[in-house]
Structure formats: structure tokens, C-alpha cells
C-alpha positions as a Markdown table, in Angstrom:
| # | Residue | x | y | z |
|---|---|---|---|---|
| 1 | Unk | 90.6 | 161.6 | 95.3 |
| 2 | Unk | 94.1 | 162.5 | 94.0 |
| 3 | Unk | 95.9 | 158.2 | 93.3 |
| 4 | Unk | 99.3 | 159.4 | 92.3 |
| 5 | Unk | 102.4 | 158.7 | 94.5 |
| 6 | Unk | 105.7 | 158.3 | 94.0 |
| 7 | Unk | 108.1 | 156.1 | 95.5 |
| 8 | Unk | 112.0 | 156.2 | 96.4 |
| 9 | Unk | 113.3 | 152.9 | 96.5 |
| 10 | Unk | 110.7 | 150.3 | 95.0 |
| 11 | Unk | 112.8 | 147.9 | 93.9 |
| 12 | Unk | 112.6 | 145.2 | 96.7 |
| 13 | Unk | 111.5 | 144.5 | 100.0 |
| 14 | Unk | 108.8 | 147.1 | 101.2 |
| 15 | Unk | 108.9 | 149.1 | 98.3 |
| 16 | Unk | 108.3 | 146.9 | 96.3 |
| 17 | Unk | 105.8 | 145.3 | 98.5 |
| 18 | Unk | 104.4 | 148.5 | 98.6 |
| 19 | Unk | 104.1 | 149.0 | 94.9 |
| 20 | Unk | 102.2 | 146.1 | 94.3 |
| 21 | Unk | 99.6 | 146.8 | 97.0 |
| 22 | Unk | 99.2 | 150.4 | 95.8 |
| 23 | Unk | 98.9 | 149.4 | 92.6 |
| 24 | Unk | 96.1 | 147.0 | 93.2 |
| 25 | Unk | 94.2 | 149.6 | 95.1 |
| 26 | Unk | 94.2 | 152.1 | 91.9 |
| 27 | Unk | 97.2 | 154.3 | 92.5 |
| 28 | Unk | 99.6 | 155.9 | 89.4 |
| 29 | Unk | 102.7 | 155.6 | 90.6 |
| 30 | Unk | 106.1 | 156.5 | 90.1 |
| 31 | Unk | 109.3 | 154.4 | 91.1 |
| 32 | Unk | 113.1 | 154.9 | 91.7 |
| 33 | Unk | 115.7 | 152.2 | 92.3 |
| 34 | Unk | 119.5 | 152.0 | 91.6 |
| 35 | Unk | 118.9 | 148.7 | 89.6 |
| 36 | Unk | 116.8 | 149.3 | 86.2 |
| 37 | Unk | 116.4 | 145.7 | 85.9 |
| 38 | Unk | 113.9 | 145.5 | 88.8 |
| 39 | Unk | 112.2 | 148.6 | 88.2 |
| 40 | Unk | 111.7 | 147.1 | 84.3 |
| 41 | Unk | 110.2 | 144.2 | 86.2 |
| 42 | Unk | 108.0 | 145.9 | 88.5 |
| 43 | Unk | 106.7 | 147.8 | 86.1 |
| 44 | Unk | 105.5 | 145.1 | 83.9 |
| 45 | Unk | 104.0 | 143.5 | 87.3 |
| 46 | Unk | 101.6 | 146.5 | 87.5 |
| 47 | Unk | 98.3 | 147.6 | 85.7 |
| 48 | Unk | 97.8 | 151.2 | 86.6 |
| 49 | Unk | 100.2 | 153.7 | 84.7 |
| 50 | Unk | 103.3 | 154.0 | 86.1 |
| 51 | Unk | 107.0 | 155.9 | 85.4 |
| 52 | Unk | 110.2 | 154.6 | 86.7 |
| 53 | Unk | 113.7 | 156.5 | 87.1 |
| 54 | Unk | 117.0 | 154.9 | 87.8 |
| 55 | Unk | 117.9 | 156.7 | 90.7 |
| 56 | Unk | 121.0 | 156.8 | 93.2 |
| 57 | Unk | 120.3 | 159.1 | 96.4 |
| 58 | Unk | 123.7 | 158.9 | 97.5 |
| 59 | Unk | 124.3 | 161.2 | 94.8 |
| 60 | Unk | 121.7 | 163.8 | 95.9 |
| 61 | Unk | 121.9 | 166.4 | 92.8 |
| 62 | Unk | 121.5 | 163.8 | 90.6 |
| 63 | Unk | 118.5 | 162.3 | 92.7 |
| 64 | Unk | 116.8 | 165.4 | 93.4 |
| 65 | Unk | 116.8 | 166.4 | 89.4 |
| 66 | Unk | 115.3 | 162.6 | 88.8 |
| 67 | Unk | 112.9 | 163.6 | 91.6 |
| 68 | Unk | 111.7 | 167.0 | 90.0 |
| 69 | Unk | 111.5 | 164.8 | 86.4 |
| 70 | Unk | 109.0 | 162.4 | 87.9 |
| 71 | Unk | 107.0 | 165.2 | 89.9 |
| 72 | Unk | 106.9 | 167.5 | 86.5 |
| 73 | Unk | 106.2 | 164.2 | 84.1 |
| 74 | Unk | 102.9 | 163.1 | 86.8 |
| 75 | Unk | 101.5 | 166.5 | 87.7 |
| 76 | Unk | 99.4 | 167.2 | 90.8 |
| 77 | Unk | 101.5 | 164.1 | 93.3 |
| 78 | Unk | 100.4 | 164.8 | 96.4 |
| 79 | Unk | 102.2 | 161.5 | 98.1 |
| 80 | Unk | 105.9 | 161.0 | 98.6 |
| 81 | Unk | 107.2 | 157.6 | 100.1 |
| 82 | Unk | 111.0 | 157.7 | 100.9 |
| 83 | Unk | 112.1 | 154.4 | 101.3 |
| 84 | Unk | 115.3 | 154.5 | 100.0 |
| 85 | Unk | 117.5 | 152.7 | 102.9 |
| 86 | Unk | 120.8 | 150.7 | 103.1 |
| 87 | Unk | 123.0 | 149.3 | 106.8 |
| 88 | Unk | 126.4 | 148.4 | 107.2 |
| 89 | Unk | 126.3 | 144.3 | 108.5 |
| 90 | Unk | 129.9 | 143.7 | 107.9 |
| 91 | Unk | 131.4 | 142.0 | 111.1 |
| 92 | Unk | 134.5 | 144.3 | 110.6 |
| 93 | Unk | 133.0 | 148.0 | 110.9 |
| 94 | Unk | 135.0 | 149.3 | 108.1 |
| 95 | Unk | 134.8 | 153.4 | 108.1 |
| 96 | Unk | 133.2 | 153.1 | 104.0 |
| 97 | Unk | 130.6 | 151.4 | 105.5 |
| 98 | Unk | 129.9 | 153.8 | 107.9 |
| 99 | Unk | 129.8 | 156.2 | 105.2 |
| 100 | Unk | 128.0 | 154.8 | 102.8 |
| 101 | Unk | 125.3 | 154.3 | 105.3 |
| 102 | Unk | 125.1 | 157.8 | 106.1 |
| 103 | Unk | 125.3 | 158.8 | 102.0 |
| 104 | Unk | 121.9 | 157.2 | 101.2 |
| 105 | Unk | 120.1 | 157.3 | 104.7 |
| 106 | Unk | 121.0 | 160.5 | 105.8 |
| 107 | Unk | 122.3 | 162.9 | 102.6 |
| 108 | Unk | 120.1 | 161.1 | 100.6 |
| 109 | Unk | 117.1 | 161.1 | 102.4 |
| 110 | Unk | 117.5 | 165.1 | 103.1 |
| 111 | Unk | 117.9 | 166.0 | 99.7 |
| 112 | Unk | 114.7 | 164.0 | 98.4 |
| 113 | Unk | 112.5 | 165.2 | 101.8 |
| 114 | Unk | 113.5 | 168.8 | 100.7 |
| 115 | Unk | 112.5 | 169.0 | 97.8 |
| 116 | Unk | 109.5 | 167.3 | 98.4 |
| 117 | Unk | 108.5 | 169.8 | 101.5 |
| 118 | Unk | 109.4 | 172.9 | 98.9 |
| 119 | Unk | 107.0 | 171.1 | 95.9 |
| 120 | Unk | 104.2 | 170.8 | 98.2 |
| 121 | Unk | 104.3 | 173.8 | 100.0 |
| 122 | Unk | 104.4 | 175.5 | 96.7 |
| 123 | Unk | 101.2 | 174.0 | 95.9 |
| 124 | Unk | 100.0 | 173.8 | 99.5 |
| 125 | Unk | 99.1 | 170.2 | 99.8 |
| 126 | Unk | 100.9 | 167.0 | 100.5 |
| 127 | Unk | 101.9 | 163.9 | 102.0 |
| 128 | Unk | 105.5 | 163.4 | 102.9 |
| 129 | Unk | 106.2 | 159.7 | 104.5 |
| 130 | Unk | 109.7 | 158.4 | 105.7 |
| 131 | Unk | 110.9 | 155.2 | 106.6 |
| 132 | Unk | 112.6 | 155.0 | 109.5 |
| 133 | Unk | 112.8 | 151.9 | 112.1 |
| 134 | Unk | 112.5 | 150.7 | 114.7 |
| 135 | Unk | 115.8 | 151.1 | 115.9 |
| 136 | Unk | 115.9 | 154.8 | 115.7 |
| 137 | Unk | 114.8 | 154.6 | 119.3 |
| 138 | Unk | 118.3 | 153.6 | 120.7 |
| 139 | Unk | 122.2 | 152.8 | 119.4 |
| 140 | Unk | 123.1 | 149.9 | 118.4 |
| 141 | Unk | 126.2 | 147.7 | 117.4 |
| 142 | Unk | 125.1 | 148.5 | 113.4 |
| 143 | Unk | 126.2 | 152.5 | 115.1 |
| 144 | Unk | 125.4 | 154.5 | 111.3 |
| 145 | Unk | 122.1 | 152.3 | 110.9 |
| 146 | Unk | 120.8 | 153.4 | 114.1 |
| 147 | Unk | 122.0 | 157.0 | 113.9 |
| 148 | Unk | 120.5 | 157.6 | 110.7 |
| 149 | Unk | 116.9 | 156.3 | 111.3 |
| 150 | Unk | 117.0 | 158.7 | 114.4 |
| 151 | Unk | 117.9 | 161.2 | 111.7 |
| 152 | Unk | 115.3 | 160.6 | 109.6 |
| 153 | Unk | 112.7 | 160.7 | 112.8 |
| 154 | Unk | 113.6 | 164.0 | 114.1 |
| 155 | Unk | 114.0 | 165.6 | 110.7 |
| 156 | Unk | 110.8 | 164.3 | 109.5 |
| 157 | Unk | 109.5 | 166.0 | 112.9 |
| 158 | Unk | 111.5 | 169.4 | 112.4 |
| 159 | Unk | 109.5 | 169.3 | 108.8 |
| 160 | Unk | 106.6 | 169.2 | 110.5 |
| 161 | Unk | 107.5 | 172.0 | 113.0 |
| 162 | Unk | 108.5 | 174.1 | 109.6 |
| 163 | Unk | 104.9 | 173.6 | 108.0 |
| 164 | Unk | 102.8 | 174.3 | 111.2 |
| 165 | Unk | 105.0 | 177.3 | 112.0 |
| 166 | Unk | 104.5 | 178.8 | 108.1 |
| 167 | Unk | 100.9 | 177.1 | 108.1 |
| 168 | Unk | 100.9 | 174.9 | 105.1 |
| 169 | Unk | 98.7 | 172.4 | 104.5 |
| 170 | Unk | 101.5 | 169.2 | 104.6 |
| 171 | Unk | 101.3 | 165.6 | 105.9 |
| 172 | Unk | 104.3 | 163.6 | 108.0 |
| 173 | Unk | 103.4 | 160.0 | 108.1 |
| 174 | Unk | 107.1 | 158.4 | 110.1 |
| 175 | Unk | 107.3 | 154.8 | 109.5 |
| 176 | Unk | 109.2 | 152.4 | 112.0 |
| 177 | Unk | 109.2 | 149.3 | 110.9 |
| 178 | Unk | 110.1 | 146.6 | 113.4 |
| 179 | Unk | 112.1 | 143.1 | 111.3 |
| 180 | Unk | 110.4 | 143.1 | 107.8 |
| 181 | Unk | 111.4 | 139.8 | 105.5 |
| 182 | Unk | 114.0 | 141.5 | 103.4 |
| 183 | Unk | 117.4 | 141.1 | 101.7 |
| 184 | Unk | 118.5 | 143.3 | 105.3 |
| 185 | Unk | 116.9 | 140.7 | 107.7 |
| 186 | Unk | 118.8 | 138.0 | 107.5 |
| 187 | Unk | 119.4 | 134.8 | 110.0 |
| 188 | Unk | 117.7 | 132.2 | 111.8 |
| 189 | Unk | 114.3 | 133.0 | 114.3 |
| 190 | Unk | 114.1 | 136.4 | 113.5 |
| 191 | Unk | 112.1 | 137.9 | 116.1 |
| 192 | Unk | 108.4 | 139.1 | 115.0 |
| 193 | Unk | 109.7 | 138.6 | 111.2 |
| 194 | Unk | 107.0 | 139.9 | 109.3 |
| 195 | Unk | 106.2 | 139.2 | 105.4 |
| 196 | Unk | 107.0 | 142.8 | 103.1 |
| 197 | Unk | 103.5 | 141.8 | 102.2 |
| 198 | Unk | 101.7 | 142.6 | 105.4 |
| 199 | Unk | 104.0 | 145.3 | 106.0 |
| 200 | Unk | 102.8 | 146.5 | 103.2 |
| 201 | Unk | 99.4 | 146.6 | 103.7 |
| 202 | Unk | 99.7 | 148.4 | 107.4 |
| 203 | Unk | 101.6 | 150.9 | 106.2 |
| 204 | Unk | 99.1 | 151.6 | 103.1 |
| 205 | Unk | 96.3 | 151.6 | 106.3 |
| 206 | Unk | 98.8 | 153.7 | 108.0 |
| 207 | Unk | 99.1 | 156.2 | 104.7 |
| 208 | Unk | 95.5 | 156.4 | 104.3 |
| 209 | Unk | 94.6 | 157.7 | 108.0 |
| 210 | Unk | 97.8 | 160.0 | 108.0 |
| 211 | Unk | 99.4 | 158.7 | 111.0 |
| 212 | Unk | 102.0 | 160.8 | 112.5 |
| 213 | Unk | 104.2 | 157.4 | 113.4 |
| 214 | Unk | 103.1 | 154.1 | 112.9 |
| 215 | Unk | 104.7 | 150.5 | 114.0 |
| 216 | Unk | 105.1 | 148.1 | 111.1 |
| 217 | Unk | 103.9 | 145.8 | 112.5 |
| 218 | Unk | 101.3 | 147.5 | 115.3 |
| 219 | Unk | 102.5 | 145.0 | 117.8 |
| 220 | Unk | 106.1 | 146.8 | 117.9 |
| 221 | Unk | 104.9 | 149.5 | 119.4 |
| 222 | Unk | 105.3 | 147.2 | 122.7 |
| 223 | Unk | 108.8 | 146.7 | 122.0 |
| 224 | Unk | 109.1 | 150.4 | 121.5 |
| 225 | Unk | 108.0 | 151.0 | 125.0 |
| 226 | Unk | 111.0 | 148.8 | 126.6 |
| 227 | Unk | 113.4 | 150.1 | 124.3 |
| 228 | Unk | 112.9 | 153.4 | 125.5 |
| 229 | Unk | 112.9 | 153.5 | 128.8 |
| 230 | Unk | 115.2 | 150.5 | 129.5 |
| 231 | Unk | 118.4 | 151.3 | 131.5 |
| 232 | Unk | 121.4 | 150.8 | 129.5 |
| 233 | Unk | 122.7 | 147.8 | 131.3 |
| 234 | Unk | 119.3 | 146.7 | 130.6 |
| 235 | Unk | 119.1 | 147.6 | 127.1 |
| 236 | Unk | 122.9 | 146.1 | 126.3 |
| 237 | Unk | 121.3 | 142.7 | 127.6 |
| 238 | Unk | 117.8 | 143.0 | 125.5 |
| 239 | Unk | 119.8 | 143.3 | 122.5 |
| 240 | Unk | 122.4 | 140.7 | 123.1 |
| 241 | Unk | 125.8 | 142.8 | 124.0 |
| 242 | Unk | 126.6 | 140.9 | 127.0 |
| 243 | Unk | 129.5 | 142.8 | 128.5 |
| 244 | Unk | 127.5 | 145.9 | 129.9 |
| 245 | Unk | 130.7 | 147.6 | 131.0 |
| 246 | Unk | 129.2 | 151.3 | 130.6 |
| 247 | Unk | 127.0 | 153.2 | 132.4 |
């Protein structure tokens, strides 16, 4: 059984969560981050041999050459985790936000998901898994956060589309994780807040059997249900936007 994988974006929260669990389950892993500090740190947390690149993939040249680096330096990867995610929580919607958002879960997430498809259709084999949420099932007040999981979604699914139509053997495992204890979940009575740590392990369980989408954690897939087919007046209530004006 092939126990390498790399991950994009393992320097907190799942990822890192992630990392950990891999790790103690025997996988050789490779990590990216935009802070070398934490990778440094991670690494020295693990036992299994593993390679870490400083890595921004709102720069997606840069990230994808990083990417090829680690996928040339481990030989014969056949998992890929993007996790690589950022949102725009400032009260004041300021356009650079907006952007920003849409740089690293959007561009970024493109560039990295193409050249993983090309590297394992070259060697026809592969697991490609993405990160999305939750919340890619409806807008939302956070507009670019929601937006771009739904991006990821249906791209991940037009990947899928690609390698059935050209028949090569590839994987799509969509994440959608409901509120995960991160530095992006914050405030009081979270609802459903789960630990990174159990997210961690159902999304491992979720690797393993090659789920198409999977609910971090399973019980979302409830709330998934009333998200969408709520009415929008409906839907503007469930997630606290009290003047349903629109129709």
C-alpha cells in the first residue's frame, strides 16, 4: 500500500490536525504552509519521514513549482490534500478582502488541483481531495468565502467529469466541513463546534474509503439537507439575517 501524501496547508487547524493523525497511522508526508515556523514545528512533532515547503498559493507559479518539488523529491504520491483556505471576517467588507479570499481559495486552489490531476493522470493513479465547506451549499454574508467553496465543489466535480470522460484511473474525495475549532471559528456557542482532532480522524476514515463528499462531522449532513432546500426567506432567518427583504 502506497503511505505517501502530501498536504497544502498543514500548518494549523485541520491540516495540521491532519498531519498528526496521518502520521501516526504510518504515512510519509509532505507539507506546505506560508509560515516556516510551524512547518519547522510540525515537523519535529512527527516520526515518519517527512518534507516541508514554504508555500504561498496566492502566488500560483510559485506554488505550483513548490508543488512539482515535493511530488519529484517523494516519488510515486498518490494522495493530494488541498487544504489551503482563508475568509474575509472583517465587519467592514473591504474589496482586498474579497480578493484575497478569492487569490488563495479560488486561484490558488486551481493551480495546485491542476497540476495534481495532470501528475496523476500522467501516471494513471491518484487521489485528489479538496476542502470545501459547508457553506458552499448557499451565500452567505462572508459573500467570497461562500463563493469560493462552491468553486472548489463544482470544480472538484468537473475534475471528475474530465477523468471519467478520458478514463483515468483518479480519485475526488470533496470535504465539507461543518464549524471545526480553528483560528477561523471564532465566538461564543459555536454551533456543532467540533475539535480539528476528530475532524481529523473522519476525514482520514473519509480518505481511506474514497468518498466522493463527506460531512466533517457526519452529523452535518442533516444541516445540509435544510440548507438546500430552504426558501430564502427561510434560509435568511436560519442563518441570522433578519431583514428578509428579497425574494
Amino acid at each position: 500500500m502506497n503511505n505517501k501524501a502530501i498536504i497544502i496547508g498543514a500548518t494549523s487547524g485541520i491540516g495540521r490536525a491532519l498531519a498528526k493523525y496521518m502520521d501516526r497511522c504510518g504515512y510519509e508526508l509532505a507539507l506546505t504552509g506560508r509560515r516556516q515556523e510551524l512547518l519547522v514545528s510540525l515537523q519535529n512533532e512527527l516520526t515518519q519521514p517527512c518534507y516541508i515547503a514554504k508555500m504561498d498559493v496566492s502566488q500560483p507559479h510559485d506554488a505550483v513549482r513548490e508543488f512539482e518539488s515535493l511530488l519529484t523529491q517523494m516519488q510515486d504520491v498518490e494522495l493530494v490534500i488541498i487544504n489551503a483556505g482563508t475568509g474575509n471576517g472583517d465587519a467592514s467588507f473591504p474589496l482586498q478582502g474579497e480578493l484575497d479570499t478569492a487569490a488563495v481559495n479560488v486561484t490558488g486552489f486551481t493551480a495546485i488541483a491542476n497540476s495534481a490531476f495532470h501528475f496523476f493522470a500522467k501516471q494513471n493513479r491518484g487521489h485528489l481531495v479538496a476542502t470545501s465547506s459547508v457553506m458552499a451549499l448557499r451565500g452567505g454574508p462572508c459573500a467570497s468565502y461562500n463563493a469560493s467553496k462552491a468553486y472548489i465543489a463544482t470544480y472538484l466535480e468537473g475534475l471528475s467529469c474530465r477523468a471519467a470522460k478520458h478514463g483515468a484511473n483518479i480519485s475526488f474525495t470533496e470535504l465539507r466541513p461543518g464549524f471545526v475549532d480553528t483560528e477561523m471559528a471564532k465566538g461564543e456557542g459555536i454551533f456543532w463546534l467540533a475539535s480539528a482532532e476528530k475532524a481529523a480522524q473522519q476525514i482520514f476514515i473519509a480518505i481511506k474509503k474514497k468518498k466522493r463528499v463527506a460531512y466533517i462531522t457526519k452529523r452535518w449532513w442533516l444541516i445540509s439537507l435544510i440548507l438546500k432546500y430552504a426558501p430564502f426567506k427561510v434560509y435568511l432567518r436560519l442563518i441570522g439575517c433578519k431583514k428578509a427583504n428579497q425574494r
